[in-house]
C-alpha positions in Angstrom: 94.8 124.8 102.6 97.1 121.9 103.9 97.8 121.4 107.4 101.5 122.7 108.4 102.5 119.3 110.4 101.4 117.2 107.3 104.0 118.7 105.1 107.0 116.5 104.5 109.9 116.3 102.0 109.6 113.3 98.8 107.3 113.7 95.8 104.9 116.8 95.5 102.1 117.3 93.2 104.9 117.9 90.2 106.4 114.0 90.8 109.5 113.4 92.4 112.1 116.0 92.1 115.5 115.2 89.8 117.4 116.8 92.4 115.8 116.2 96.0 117.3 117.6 99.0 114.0 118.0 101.0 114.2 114.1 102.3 117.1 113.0 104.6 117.5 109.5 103.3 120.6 107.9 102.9 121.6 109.3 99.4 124.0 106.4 98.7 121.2 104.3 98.3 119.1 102.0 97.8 121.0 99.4 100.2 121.5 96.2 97.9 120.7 93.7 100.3 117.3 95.4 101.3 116.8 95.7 98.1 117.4 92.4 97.2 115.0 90.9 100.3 112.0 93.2 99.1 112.7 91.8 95.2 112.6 88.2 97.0 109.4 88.8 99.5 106.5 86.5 99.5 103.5 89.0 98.6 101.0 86.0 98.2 100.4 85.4 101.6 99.6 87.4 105.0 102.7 88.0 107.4 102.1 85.6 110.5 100.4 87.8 112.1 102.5 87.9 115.6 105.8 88.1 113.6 107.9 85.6 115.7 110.4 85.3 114.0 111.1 89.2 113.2 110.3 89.9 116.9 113.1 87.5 117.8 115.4 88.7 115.6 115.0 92.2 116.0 115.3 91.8 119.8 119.2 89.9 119.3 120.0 93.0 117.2 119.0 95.1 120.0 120.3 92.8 122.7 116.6 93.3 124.3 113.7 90.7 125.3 111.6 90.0 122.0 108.3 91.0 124.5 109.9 94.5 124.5 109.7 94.9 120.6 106.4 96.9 119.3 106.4 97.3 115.6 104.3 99.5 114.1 103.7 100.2 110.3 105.9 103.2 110.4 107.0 106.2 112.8 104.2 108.3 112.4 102.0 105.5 113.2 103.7 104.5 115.9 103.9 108.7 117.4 100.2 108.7 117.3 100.0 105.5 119.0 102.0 106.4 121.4 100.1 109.6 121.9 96.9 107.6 122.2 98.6 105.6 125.1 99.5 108.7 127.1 96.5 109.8 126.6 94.6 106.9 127.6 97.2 107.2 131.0 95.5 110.1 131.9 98.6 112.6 130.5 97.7 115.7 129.5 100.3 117.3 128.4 103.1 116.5 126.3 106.6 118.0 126.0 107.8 118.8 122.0 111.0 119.7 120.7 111.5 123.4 119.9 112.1 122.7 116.4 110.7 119.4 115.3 109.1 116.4 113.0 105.1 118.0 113.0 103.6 114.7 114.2 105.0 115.4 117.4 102.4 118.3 117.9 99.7 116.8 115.8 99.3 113.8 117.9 99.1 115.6 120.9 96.3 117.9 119.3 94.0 115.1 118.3 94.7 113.4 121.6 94.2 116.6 123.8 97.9 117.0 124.7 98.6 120.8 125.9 102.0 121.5 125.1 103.9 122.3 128.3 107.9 123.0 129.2 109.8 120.0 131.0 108.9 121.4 134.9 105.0 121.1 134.4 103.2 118.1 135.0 103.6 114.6 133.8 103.5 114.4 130.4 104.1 113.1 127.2 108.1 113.8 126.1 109.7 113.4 122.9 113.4 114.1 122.0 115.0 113.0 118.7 118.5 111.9 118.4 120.1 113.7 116.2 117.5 116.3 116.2 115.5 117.6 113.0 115.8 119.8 111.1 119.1 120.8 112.8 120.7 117.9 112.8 122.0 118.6 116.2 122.1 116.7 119.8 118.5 116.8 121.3 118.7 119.0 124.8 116.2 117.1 126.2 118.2 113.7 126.6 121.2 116.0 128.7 118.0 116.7 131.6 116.9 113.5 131.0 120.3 111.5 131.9 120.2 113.8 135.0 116.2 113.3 135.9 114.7 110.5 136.4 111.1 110.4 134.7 108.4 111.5 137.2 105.9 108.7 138.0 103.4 108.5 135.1 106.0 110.6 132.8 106.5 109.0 129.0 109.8 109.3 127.4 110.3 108.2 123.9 113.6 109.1 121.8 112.8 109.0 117.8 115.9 107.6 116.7 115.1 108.2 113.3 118.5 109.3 112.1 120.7 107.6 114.5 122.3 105.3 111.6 122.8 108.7 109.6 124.5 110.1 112.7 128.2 111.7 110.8 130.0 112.6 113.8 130.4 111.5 117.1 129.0 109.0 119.2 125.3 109.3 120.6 125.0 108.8 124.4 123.2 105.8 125.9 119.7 106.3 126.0 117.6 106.3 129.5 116.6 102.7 130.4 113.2 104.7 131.0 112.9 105.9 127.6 110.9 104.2 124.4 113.2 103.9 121.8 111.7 104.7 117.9 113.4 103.2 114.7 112.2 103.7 111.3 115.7 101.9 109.6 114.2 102.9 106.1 116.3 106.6 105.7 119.0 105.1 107.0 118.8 102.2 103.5 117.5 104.6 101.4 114.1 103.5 100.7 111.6 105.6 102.6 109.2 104.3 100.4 109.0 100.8 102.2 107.0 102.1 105.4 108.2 100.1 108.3 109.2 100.8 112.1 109.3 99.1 115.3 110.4 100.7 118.7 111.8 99.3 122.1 110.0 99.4 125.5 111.5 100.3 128.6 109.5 97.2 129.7 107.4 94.4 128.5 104.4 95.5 130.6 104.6 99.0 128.2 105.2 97.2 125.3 102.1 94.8 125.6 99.9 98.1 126.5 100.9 99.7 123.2 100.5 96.9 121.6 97.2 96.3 122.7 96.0 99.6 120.4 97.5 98.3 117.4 95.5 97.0 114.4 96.0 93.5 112.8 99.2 93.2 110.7 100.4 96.5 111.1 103.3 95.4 108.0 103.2 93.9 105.3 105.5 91.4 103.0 107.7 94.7 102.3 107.8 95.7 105.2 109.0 92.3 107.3 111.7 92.2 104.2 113.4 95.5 105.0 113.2 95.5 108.8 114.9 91.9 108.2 117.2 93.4 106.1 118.1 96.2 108.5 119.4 93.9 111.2 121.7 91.7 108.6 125.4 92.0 108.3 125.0 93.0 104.7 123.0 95.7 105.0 125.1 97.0 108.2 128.0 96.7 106.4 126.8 98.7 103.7 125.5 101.1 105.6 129.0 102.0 107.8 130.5 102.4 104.2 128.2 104.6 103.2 128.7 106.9 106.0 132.4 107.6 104.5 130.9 108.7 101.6 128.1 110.7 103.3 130.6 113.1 105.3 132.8 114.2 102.3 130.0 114.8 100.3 128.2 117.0 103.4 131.5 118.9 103.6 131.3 120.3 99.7 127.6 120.4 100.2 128.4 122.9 103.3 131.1 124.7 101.4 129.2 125.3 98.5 126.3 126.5 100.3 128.4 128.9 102.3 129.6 130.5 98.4 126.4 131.0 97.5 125.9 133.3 101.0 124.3 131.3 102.4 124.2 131.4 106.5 124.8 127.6 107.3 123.6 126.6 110.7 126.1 124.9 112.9 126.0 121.7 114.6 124.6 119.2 112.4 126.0 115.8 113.3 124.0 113.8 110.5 122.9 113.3 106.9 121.4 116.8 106.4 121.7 120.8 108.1 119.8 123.8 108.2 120.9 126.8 106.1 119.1 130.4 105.7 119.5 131.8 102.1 120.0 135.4 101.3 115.8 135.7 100.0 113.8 137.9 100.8 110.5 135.6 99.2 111.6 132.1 100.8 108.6 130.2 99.5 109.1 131.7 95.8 112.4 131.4 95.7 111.7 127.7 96.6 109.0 127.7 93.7 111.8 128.6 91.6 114.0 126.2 92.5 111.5 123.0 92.0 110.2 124.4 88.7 114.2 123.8 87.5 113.7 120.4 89.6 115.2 121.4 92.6 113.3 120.7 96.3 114.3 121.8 99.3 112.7 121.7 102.3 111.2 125.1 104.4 111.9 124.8 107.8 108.2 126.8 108.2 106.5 124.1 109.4 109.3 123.4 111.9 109.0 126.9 113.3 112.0 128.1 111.7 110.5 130.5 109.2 113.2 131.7 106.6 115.7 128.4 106.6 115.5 125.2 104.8 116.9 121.9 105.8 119.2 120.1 103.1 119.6 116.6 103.0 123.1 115.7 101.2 122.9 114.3 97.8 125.8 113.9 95.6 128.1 116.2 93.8 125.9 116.4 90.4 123.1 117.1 92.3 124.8 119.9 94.2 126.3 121.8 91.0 122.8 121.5 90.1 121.6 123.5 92.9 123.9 126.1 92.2 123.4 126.5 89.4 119.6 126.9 89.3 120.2 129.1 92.6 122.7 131.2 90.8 119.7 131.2 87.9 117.2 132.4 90.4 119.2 135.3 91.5 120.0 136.5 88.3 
């Protein structure tokens, strides 16, 4: 049997879904001028292994010290990393999202991380901006603007989604808080593992460091994150977002004609919905067996809803019409 938090949206044991909903990448993708780097990147040789140069440029997009950049060869590395360095603190608790990514809680279970409410003991806290699967703004960064972190207290915002965000603008994040980005949802090519995240301070950033193996990316991975933090691919990607919210809106609508109880709130690329079945998981066999994947919201601990990442028009009149199938 598979491990809850290891379950993820993409590919299955059938292939790659025609019609995927179950990721929340950027469906208007792949972004051209990623996609361009990766095609030009230099495979025949190791990265240097301190990445100067993408240090320094990734820390003049941020507007940060290049010592305060840690990459890391994607999120979930970097979550169980992170882990390992509260841990290695002496935290022993850590502070999850009610609903959220299953890393989060797996970490803190191989590390020894009791999961505790915000008025325990220092700890371990994670927040994600807009939240998953929701879509929503994470509670935790409201307390957070209005606390500061206790001594020996570890913040970290997984900002994961923060390019997808639809509506609104997000607040500034605490100057106390790690800041996580994994830029390859928001181009469309979650294939291309590759993250980085920004230290509150360089002392932080060296300790985390410090656990890290030896060239954490690789060729492809220096290509997108350069990519990322070019005018072309931003560009691209602010475009996009245009796109993005009308297609959300019919993607909302039609879900709602299909009775479907749409969750409200979502500010980004994807929402939460509860369909009228009584068997979730075999209406959801169904569904990929006519090449439809969603994803259940189980392993989030939100039995009986699935999260929808928008896709475009064909893709949604191919969801109705396989759902209208599976009720018949």
């Amino acid at each position: 049997m598979s491990d809850p938090a290891l379950l993820h949206g993409g590919p299955d044991a059938l292939g790659a879904a025609p019609y995927d909903f179950s990721t929340n990448a950027n469906a208007c993708g792949p972004c051209p001028a990623a996609l361009d780097a990766l095609r030009q990147a230099d495979r025949s040789r190791y990265p240097d292994p301190a990445y100067t140069a993408l240090h320094a440029r990734l820390a003049a997009f941020h507007g940060v010290p290049a010592p305060r950049i840690v990459l890391a060869a994607s999120a979930s590395e970097f979550i169980h990393r992170i882990t390992a360095f509260a841990a290695r603190g002496g935290l022993r608790h850590a502070v999850l999202p009610a609903h959220g990514y299953g890393d989060y809680a797996r970490a803190a279970a191989a590390w020894g991380l009791a999961r505790a409410d915000a008025a325990g003991q220092p700890a371990l806290h994670w927040a994600c901006e807009p939240a998953s699967p929701l879509g929503t703004a994470d509670e935790a960064l409201a307390r957070w603007a209005l606390q500061p972190a206790r001594q020996g207290d570890v913040r970290v915002i997984d900002r994961a989604y923060a390019p997808l965000r639809l509506e609104g603008a997000a607040a500034a994040p605490p100057v106390d808080a790690w800041q996580l980005w994994s830029p390859n949802k928001a181009l469309g090519l979650t294939g291309v593992r590759a993250a980085y995240a920004i230290a509150p301070g360089e002392a932080q950033a060296a300790a985390v460091q410090a656990l890290a193996p030896s060239w954490p990316l690789g060729a492809d991975g220096v290509a997108l994150l350069q990519a990322w933090t070019g005018d072309a691919a931003q560009a691209w990607l602010a475009a996009s977002l245009a796109t993005l919210r009308a297609w959300k809106a019919a993607q909302v609508a039609l879900c709602a004609s299909l009775g479907w109880a749409v969750l409200p709130g979502s500010l980004a690329n994807f929402f939460t919905a509860r369909p009228p079945a009584g068997d979730l998981p075999g209406a959801l066999q169904a569904l990929r067996a006519q090449g439809i994947k969603l994803r259940d919201c189980a392993s989030f601990g939100l039995s009986g809803h699935v999260r929808l990442g928008v896709l475009a028009p064909p893709a949604q009149q191919a969801l109705a019409a396989a759902w209208r199938q599976c009720v018949a």
